[in-house]
C-alpha positions as YAML, in Angstrom:
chain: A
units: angstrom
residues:
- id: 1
  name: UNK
  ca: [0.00, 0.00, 0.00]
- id: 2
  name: UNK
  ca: [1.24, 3.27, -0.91]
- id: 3
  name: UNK
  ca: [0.60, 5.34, 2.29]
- id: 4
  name: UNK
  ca: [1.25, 9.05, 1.16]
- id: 5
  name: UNK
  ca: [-0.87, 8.08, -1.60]
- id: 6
  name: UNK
  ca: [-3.45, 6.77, 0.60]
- id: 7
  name: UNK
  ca: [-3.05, 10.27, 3.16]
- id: 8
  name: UNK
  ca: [-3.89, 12.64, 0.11]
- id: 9
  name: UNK
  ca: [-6.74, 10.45, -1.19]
- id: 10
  name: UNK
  ca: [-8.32, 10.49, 2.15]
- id: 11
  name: UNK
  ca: [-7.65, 14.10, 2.60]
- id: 12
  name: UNK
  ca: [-9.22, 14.66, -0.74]
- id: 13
  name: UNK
  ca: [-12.33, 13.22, -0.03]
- id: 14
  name: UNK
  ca: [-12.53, 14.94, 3.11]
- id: 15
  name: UNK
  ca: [-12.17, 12.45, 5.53]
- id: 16
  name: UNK
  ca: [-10.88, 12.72, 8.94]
- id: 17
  name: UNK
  ca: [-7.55, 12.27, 9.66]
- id: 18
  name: UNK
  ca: [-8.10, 9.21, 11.84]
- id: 19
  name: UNK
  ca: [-9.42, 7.19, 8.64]
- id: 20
  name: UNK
  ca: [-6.09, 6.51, 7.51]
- id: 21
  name: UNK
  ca: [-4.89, 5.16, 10.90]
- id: 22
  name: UNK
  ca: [-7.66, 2.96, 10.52]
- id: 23
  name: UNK
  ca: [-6.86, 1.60, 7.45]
- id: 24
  name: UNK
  ca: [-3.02, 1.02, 8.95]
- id: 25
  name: UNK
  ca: [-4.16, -0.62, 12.06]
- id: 26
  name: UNK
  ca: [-6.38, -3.18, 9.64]
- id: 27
  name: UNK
  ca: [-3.24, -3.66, 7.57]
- id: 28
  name: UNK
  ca: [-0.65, -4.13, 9.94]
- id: 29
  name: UNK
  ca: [-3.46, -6.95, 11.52]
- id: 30
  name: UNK
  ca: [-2.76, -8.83, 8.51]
- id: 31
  name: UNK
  ca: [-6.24, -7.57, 6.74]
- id: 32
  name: UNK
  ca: [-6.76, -9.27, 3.21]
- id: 33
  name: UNK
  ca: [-8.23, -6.06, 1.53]
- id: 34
  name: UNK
  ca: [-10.05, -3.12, 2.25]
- id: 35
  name: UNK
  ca: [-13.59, -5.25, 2.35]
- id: 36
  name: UNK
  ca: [-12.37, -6.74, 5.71]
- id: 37
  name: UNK
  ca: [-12.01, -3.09, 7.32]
- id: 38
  name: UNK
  ca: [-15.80, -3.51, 8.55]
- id: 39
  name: UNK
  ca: [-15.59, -0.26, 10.97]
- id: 40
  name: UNK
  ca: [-14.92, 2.04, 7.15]
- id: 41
  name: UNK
  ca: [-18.37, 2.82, 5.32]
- id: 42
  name: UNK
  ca: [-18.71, 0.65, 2.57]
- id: 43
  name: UNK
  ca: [-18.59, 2.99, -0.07]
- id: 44
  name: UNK
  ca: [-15.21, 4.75, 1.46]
- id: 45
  name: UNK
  ca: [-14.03, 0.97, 0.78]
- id: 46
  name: UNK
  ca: [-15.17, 0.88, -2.75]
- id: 47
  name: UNK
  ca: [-13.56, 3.92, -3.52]
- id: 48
  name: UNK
  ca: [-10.17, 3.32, -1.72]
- id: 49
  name: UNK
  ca: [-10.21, -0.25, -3.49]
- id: 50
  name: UNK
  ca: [-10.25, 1.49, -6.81]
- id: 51
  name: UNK
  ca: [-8.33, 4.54, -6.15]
- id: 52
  name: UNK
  ca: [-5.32, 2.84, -3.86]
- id: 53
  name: UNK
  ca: [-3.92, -0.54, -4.93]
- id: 54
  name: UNK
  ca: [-3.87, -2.64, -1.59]
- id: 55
  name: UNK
  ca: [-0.06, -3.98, -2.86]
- id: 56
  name: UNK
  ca: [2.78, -1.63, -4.36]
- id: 57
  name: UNK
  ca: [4.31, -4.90, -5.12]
- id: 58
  name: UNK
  ca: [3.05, -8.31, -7.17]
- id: 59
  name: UNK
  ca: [3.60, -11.68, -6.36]
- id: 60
  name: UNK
  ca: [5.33, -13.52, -8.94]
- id: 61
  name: UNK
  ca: [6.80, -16.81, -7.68]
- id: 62
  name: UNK
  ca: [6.15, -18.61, -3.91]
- id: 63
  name: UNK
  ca: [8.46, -21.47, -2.17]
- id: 64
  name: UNK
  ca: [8.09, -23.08, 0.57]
- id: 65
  name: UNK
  ca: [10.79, -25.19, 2.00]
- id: 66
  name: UNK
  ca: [10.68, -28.39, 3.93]
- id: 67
  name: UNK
  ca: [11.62, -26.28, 7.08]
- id: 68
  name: UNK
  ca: [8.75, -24.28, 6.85]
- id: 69
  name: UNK
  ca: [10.82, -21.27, 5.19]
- id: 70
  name: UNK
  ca: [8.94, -19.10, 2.17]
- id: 71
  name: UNK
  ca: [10.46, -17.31, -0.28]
- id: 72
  name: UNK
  ca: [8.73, -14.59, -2.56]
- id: 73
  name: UNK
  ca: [9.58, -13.05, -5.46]
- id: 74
  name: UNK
  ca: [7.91, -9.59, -5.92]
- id: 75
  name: UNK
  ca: [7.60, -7.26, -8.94]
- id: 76
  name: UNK
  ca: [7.56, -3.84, -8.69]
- id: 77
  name: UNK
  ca: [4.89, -1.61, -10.70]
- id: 78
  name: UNK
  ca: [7.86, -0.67, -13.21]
- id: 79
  name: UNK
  ca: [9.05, -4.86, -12.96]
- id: 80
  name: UNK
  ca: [12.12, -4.61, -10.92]
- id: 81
  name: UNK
  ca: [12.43, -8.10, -9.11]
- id: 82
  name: UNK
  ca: [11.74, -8.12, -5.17]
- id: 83
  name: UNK
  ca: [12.86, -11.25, -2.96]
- id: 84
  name: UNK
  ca: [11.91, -11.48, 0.63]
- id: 85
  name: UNK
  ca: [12.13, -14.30, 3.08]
- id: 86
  name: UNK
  ca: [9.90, -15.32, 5.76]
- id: 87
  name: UNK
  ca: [11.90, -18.21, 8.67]
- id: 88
  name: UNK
  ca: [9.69, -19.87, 10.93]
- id: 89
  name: UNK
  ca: [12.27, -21.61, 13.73]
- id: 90
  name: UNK
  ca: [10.97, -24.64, 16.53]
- id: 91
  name: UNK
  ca: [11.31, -21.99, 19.13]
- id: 92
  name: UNK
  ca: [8.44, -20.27, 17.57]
- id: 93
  name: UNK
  ca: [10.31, -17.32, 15.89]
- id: 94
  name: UNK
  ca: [9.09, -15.67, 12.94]
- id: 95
  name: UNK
  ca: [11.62, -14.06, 11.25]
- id: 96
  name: UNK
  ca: [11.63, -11.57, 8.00]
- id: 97
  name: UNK
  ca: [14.85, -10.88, 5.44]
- id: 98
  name: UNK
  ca: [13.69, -7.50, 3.59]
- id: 99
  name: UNK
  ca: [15.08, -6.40, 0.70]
- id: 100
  name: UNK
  ca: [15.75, -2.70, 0.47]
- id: 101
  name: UNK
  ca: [16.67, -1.96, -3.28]
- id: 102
  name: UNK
  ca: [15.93, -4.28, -6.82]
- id: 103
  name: UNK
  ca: [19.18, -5.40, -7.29]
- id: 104
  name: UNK
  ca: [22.60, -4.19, -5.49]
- id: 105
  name: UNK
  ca: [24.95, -2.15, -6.88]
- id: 106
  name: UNK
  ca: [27.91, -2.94, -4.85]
- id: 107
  name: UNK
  ca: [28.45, -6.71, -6.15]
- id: 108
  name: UNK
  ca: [29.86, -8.75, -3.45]
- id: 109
  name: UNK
  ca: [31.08, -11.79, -5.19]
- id: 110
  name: UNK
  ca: [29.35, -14.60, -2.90]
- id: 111
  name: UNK
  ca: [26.63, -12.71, -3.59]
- id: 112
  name: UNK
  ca: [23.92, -13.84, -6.39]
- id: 113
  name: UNK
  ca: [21.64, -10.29, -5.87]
- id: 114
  name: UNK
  ca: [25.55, -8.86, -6.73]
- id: 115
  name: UNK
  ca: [25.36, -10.85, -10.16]
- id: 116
  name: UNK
  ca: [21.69, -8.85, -11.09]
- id: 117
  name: UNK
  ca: [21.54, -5.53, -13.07]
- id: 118
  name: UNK
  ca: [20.75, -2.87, -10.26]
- id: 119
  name: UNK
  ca: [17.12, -1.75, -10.21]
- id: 120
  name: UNK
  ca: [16.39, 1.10, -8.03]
- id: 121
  name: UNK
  ca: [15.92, 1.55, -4.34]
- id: 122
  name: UNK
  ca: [12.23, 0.60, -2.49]
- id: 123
  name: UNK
  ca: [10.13, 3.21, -1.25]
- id: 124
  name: UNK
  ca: [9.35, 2.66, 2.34]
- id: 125
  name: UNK
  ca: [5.89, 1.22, 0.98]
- id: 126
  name: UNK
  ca: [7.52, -0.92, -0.99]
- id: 127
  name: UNK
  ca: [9.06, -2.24, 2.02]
- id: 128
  name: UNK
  ca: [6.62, -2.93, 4.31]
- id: 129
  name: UNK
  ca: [4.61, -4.87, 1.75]
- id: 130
  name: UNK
  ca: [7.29, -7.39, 1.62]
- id: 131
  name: UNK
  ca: [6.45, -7.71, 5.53]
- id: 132
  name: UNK
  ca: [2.46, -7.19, 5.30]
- id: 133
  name: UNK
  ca: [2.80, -10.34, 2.59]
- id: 134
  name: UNK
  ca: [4.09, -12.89, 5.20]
- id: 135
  name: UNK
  ca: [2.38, -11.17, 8.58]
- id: 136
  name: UNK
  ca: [-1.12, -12.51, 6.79]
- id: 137
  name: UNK
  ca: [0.47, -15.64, 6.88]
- id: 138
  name: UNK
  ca: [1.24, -15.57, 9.96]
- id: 139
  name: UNK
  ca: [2.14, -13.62, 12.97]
- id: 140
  name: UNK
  ca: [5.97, -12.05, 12.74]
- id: 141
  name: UNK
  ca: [8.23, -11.23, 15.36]
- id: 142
  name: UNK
  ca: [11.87, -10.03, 13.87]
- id: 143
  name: UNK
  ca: [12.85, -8.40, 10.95]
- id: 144
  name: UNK
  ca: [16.54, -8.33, 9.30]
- id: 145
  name: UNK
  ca: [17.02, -5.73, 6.65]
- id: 146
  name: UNK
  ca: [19.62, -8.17, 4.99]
- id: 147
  name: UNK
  ca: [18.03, -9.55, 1.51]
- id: 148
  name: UNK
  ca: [18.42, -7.86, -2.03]
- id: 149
  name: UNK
  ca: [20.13, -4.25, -1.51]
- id: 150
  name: UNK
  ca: [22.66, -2.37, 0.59]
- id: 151
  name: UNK
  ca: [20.48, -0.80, 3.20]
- id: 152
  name: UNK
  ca: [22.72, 2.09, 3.84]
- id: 153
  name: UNK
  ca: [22.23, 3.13, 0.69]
- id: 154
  name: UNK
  ca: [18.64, 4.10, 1.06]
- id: 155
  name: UNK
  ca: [18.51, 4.50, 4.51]
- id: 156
  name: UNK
  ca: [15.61, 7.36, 4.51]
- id: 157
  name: UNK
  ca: [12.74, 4.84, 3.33]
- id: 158
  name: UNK
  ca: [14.38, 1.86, 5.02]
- id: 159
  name: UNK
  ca: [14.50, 3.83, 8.37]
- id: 160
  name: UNK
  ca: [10.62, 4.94, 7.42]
- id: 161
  name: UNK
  ca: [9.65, 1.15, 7.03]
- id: 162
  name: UNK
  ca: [11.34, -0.21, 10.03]
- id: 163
  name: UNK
  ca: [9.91, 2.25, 12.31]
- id: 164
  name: UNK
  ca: [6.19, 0.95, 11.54]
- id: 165
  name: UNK
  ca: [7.28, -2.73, 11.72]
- id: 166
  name: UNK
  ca: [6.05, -2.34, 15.45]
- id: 167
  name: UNK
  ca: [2.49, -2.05, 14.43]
- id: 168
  name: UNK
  ca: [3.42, -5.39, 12.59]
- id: 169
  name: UNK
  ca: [4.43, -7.24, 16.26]
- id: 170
  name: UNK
  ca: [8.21, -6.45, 15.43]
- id: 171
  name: UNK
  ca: [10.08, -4.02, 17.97]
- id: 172
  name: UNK
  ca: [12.74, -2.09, 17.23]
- id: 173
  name: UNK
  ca: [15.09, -4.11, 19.55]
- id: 174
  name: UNK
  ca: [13.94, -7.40, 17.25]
- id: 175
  name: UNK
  ca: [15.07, -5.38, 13.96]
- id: 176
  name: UNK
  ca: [18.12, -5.55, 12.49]
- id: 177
  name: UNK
  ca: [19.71, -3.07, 9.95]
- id: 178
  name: UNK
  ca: [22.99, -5.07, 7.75]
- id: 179
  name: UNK
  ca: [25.41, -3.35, 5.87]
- id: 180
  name: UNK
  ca: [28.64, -4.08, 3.90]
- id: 181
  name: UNK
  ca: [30.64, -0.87, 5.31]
- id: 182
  name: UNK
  ca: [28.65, 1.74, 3.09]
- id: 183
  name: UNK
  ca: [30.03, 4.48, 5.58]
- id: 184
  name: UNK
  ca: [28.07, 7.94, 4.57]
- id: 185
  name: UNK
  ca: [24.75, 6.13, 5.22]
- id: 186
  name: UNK
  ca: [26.60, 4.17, 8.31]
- id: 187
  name: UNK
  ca: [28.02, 7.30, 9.89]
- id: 188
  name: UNK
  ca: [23.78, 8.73, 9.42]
- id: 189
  name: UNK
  ca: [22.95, 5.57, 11.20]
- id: 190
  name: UNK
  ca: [24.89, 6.02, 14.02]
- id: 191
  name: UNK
  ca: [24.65, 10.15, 14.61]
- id: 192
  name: UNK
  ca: [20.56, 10.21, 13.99]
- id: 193
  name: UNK
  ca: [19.14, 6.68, 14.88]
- id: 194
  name: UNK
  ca: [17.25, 7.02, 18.21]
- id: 195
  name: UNK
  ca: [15.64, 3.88, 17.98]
- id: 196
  name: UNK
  ca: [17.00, 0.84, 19.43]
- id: 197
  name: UNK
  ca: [17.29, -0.77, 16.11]
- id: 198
  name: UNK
  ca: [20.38, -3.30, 15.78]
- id: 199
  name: UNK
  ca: [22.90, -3.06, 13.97]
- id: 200
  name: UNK
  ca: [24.78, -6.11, 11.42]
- id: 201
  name: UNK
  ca: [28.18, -5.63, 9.69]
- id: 202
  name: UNK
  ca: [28.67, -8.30, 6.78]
- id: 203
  name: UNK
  ca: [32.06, -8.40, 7.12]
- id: 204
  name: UNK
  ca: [33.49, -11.71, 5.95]
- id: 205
  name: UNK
  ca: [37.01, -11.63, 6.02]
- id: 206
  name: UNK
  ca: [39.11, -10.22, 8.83]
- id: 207
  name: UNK
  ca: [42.29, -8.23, 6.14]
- id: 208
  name: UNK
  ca: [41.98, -6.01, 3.90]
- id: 209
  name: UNK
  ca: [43.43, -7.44, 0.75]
- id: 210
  name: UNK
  ca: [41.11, -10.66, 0.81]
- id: 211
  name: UNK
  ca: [37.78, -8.45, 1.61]
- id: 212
  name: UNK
  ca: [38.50, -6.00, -1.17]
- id: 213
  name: UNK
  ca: [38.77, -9.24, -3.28]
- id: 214
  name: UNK
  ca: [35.38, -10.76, -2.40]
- id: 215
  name: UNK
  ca: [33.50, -7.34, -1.62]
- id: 216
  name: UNK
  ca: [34.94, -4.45, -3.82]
- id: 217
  name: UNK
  ca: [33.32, -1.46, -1.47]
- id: 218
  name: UNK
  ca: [36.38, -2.49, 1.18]
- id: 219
  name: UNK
  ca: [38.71, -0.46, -1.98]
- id: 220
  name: UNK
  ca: [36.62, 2.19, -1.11]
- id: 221
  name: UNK
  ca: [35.57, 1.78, 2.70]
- id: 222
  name: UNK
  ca: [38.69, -0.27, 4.44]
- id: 223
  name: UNK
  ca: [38.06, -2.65, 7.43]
- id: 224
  name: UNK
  ca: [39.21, 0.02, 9.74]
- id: 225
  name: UNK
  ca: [37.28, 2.65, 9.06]
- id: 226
  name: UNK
  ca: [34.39, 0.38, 8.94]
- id: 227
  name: UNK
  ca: [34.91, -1.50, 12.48]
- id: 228
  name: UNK
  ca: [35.81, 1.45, 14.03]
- id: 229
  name: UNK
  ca: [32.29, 3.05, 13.10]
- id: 230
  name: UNK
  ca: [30.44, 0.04, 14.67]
- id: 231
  name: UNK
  ca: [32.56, 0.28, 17.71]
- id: 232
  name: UNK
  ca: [31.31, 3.80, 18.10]
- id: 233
  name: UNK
  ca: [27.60, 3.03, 17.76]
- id: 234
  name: UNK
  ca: [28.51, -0.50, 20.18]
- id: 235
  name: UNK
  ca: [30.09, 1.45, 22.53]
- id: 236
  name: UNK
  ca: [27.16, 4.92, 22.64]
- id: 237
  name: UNK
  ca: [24.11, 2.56, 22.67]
- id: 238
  name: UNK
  ca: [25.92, -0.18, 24.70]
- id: 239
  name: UNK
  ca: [24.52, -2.94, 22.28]
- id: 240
  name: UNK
  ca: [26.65, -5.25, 20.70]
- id: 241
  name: UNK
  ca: [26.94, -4.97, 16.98]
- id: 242
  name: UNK
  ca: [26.38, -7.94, 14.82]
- id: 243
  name: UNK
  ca: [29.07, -9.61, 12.45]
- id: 244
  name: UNK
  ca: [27.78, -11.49, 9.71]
- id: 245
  name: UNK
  ca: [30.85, -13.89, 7.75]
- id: 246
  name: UNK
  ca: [29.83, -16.08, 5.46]
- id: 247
  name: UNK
  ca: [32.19, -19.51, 5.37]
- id: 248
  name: UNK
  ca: [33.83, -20.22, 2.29]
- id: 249
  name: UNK
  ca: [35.54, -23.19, 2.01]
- id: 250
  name: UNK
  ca: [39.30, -22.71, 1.61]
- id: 251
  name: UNK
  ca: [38.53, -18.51, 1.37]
- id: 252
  name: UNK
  ca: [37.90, -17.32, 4.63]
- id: 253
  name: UNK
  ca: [37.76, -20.18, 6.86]
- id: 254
  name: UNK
  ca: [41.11, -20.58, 8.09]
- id: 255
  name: UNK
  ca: [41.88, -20.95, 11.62]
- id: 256
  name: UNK
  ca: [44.60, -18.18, 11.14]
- id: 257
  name: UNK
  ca: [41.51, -16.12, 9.84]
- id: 258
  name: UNK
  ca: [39.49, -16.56, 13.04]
- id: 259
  name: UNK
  ca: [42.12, -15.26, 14.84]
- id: 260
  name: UNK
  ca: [42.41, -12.74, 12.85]
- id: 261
  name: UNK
  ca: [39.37, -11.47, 13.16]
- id: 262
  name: UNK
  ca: [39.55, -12.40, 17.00]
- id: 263
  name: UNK
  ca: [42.09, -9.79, 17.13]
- id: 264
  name: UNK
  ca: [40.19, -7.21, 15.02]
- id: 265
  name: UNK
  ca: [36.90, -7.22, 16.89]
- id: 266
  name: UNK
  ca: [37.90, -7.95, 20.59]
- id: 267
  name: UNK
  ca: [35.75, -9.73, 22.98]
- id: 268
  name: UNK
  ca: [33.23, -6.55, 24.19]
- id: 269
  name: UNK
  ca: [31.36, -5.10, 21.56]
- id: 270
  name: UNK
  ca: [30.50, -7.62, 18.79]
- id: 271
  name: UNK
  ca: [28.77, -10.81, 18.21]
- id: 272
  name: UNK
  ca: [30.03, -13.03, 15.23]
- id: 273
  name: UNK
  ca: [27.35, -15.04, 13.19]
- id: 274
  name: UNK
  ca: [29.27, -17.68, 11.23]
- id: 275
  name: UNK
  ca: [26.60, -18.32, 8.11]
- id: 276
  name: UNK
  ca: [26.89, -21.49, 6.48]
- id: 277
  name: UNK
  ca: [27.57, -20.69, 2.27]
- id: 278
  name: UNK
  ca: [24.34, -21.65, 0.86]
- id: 279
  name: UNK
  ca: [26.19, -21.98, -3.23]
- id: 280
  name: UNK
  ca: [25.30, -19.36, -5.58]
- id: 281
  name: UNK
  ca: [28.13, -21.13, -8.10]
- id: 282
  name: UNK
  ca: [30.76, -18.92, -7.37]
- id: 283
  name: UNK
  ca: [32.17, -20.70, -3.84]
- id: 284
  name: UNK
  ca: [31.67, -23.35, -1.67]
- id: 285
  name: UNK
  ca: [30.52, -23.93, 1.83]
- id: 286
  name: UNK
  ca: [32.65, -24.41, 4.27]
- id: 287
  name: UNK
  ca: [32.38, -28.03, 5.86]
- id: 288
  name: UNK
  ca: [31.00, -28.55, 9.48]
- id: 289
  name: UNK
  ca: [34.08, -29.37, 10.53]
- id: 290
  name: UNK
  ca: [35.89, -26.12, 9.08]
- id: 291
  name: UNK
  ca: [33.15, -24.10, 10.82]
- id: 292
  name: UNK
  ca: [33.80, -26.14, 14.36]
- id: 293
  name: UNK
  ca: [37.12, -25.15, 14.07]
- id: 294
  name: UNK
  ca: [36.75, -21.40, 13.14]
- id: 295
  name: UNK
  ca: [34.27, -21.03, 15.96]
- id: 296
  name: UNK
  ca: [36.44, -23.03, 18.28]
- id: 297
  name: UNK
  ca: [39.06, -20.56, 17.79]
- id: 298
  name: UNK
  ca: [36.84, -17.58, 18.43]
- id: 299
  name: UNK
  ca: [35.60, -18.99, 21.61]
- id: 300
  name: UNK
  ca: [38.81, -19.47, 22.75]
- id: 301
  name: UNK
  ca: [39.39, -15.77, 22.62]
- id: 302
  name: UNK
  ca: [36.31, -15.38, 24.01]
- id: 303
  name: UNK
  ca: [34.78, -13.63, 21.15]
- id: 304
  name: UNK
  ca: [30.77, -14.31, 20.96]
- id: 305
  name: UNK
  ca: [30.23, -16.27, 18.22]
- id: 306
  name: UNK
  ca: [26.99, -18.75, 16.98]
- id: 307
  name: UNK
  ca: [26.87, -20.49, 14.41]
- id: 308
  name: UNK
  ca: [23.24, -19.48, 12.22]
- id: 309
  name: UNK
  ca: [20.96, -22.26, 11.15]
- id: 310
  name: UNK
  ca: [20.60, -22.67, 7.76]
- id: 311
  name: UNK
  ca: [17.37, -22.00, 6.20]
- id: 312
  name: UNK
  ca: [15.71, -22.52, 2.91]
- id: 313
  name: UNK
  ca: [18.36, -24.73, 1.24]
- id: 314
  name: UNK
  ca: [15.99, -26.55, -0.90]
- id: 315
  name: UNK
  ca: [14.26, -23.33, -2.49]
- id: 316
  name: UNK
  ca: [17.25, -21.75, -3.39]
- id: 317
  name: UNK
  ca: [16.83, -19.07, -0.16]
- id: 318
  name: UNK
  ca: [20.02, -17.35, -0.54]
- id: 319
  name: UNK
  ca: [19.72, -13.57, -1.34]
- id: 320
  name: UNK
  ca: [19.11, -12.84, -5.14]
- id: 321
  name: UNK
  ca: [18.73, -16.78, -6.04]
- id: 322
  name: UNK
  ca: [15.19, -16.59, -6.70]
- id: 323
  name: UNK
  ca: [15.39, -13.55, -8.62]
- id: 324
  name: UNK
  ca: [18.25, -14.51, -10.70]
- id: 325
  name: UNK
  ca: [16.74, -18.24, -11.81]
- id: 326
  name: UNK
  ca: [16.12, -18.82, -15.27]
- id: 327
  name: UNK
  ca: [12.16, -20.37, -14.88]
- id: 328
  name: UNK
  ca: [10.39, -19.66, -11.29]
- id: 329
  name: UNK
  ca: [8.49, -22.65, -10.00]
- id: 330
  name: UNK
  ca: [5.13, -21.10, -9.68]
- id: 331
  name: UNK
  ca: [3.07, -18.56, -11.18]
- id: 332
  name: UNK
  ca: [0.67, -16.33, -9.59]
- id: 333
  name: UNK
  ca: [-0.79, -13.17, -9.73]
- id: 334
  name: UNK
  ca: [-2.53, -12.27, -6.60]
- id: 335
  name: UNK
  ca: [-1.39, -8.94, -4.64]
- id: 336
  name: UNK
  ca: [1.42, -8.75, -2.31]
- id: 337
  name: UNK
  ca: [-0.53, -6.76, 0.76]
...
């Protein structure tokens, strides 16, 4: 739904300005369509129904994996490709991956979103329909801005969407906010951000020379800079900043490398998330083994570290996979909320 668009409509029919917080509250619910708002007048339904699309977005293709994970691919009204991801976990967790842009223009080679023409960023509508799609599937309860896009490079609408994702059942201390390192949009984050939204560095390799390699904004943004940017948002909101590093076997999975990166981050202010390599071609995933053994030496210098479950394998739920396959699997053409 296209809220400003929805505001002036309202306003020029000369409704009151709570009608549009009604219409919010019924959407955020998980309402199918503006027939199910029964406390509107009917004909202020008709007419919203034909003058506001309910979805800024399409659905295109739908997976479901055998762990209960769902995929979506979206289109845009102008046909830029959308993926979002919803994770349902046996502790009851509902999880969402939002994208943030069509495409990425910053082409991280592990990446498959980084092997896709760049679209265009996602208006903050745009945005929260990926999240209205799965919350009338189900109730939702985190959010990770971490699928197609570099947040930081559209912070404006992604900061505009994540601050209504309460309404949704997600807090602000349940979202999370990723970035590569982009460090104009980082720097924003830190100086203006009031809410207690987390923060996630995808980091991935603990030098220089070998992140430049496999993400080509470190030529631009060095690890330095980068960490020492988190460390100042860790160390003025006292919450410890996420590391995201994907293992790649015989890349970045060394135990030299973990203790590199032991060294780097210290034991205070971050928490490492070791992400199994779900293939996009390029690389391949680190063995269990490999991972034990980089986590083993993280622990060991009492770094926090987990080790994230993987999710979606069998519906090809890595960022951009979806998108960037040849045939999807199914077809439909119902509205994306």
């Amino acid at each position: 739904m296209d809220l400003a668009l929805l505001e002036r409509t309202l306003h020029e029919r000369g409704e009151p300005a709570f009608r549009a917080r009604q219409v919010w509250e019924w959407t955020a619910r998980g309402a199918p369509g503006y027939a199910a708002m029964t406390n509107l007048p009917l004909p202020l339904r008709d007419e919203l129904a034909a003058a506001v699309p309910f979805s800024t977005l399409s659905v295109e293709t739908e997976r479901e994996a055998r762990d209960g994970t769902v995929k979506t691919l979206f289109r845009t009204g102008d046909g830029h490709p959308v993926e979002a991801v919803l994770m349902r976990y046996r502790d009851g967790r509902r999880s969402l991956c939002l994208s943030s842009q069509s495409g990425c223009p910053l082409t991280c080679t592990f990446c498959a979103t980084g092997t896709m023409a760049f679209g265009r960023n996602l208006s903050a509508s745009e945005i929260l329909v990926q999240a209205l799609h799965f919350r009338r599937l189900t109730e939702v309860d985190h959010a990770v801005f971490m699928g197609m896009g570099e947040p930081m490079l559209n912070l404006d609408e992604v900061l505009a969407a994540a601050r209504r994702l309460p309404d949704l059942g997600i807090t602000h201390r349940r979202t999370t906010i990723s970035t590569v390192g982009w460090l104009p949009g980082l720097r924003r984050f830190v100086d203006e951000v009031d809410e207690p939204i987390r923060l996630a560095l995808s980091l991935h390799a603990p030098d220089d020379g070998l992140r430049s390699r496999i993400m080509p904004v470190n030529e631009r943004y060095p690890i330095a800079d980068v960490v020492a940017e988190c460390l100042r948002h860790a160390q003025t909101t006292r919450r410890r900043v996420f590391v995201e590093y994907v293992m790649l076997a015989g890349v970045n999975d060394a135990p030299e490398q973990a203790r590199a990166l032991a060294a780097l981050l210290g034991r205070d202010h971050f928490k490492v998330n070791l992400i199994p390599y779900n293939p996009t071609g390029l690389y391949e995933g680190s063995s269990r083994d490999r991972i034990a053994a980089f986590r083993h030496e993280l622990e060991r210098a009492r770094v926090p570290v987990t080790v994230r479950l993987t999710r979606g394998r069998d519906i090809e739920a890595a960022c951009g996979q979806l998108a960037a396959a040849p045939k999807p699997h199914r077809h439909t053409a119902v509205p994306a909320g």
